[in-house]
C-alpha positions in Angstrom: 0.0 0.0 0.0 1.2 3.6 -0.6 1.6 6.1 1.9 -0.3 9.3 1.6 0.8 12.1 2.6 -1.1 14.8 4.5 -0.9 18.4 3.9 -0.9 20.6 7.3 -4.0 21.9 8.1 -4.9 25.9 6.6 -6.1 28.2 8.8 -8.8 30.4 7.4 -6.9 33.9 6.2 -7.4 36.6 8.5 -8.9 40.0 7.2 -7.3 43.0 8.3 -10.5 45.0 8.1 -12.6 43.6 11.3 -17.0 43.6 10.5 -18.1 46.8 11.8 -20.7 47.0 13.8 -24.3 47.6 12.6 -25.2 51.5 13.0 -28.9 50.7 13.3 -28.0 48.5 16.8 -25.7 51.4 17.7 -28.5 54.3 17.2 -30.5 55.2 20.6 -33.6 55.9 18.1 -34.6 52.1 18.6 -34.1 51.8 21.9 -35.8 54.8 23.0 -39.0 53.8 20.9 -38.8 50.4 23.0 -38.9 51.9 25.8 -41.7 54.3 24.7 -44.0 51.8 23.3 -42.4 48.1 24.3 -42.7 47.3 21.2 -39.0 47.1 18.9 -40.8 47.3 15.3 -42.9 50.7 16.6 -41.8 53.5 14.2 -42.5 57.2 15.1 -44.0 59.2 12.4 -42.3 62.6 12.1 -44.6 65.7 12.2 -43.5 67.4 9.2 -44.5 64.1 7.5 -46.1 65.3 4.1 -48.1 62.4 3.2 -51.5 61.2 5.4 -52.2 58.2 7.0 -54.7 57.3 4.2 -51.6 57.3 1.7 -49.3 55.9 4.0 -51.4 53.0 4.2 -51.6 52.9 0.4 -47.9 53.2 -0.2 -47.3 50.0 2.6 -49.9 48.1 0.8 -48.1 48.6 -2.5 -45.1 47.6 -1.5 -46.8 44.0 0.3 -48.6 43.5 -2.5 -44.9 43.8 -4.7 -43.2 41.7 -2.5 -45.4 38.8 -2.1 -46.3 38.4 -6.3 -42.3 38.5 -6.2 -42.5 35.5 -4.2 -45.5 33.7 -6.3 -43.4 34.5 -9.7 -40.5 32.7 -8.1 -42.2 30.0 -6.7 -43.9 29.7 -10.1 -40.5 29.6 -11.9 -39.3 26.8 -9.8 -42.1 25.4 -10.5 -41.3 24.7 -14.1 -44.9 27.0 -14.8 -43.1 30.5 -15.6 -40.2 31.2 -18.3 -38.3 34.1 -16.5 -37.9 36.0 -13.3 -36.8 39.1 -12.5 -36.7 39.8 -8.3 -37.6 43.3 -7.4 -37.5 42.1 -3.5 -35.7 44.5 -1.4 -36.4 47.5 -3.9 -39.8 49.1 -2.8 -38.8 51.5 -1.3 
């Protein structure tokens, strides 16, 4: 039988840049709304906010509506029933 021979083991390489951290975690703007409302996902509504609640509903609705026949066109792709996809997910706003 021949030996093999076994290389040393690599380490991973090390990147000079470390990850930074998130600036959303970092911001007190989500903490102070949890401790406002107790609720992380609560959003506060500025003042000078040009559009009303009506169309602000609208807009949300338009983008759900976007992501979700995103997800049906891809589902219907993989399903051998569509020819082409092109995602939009992630760009509705």
């Amino acid at each position: 039988m021949a030996k093999t021979r076994k290389s040393p083991a690599k380490s991973a390489p090390q990147s000079s840049n470390p990850k930074k951290s998130d600036p959303r975690k970092d911001s007190g703007a989500v903490k102070e709304s949890t401790k406002r409302t107790g609720n992380p996902f609560a959003l506060k509504i500025p003042k000078n906010n040009p559009f009303s609640p009506d169309e602000l509903r609208d807009i949300l609705k338009t983008m759900m509506v976007s992501r979700r026949l995103d997800q049906k066109m891809l589902t219907l792709l993989k399903q051998g029933k569509s020819f082409f996809h092109i995602g939009g997910a992630g760009h509705e706003a």
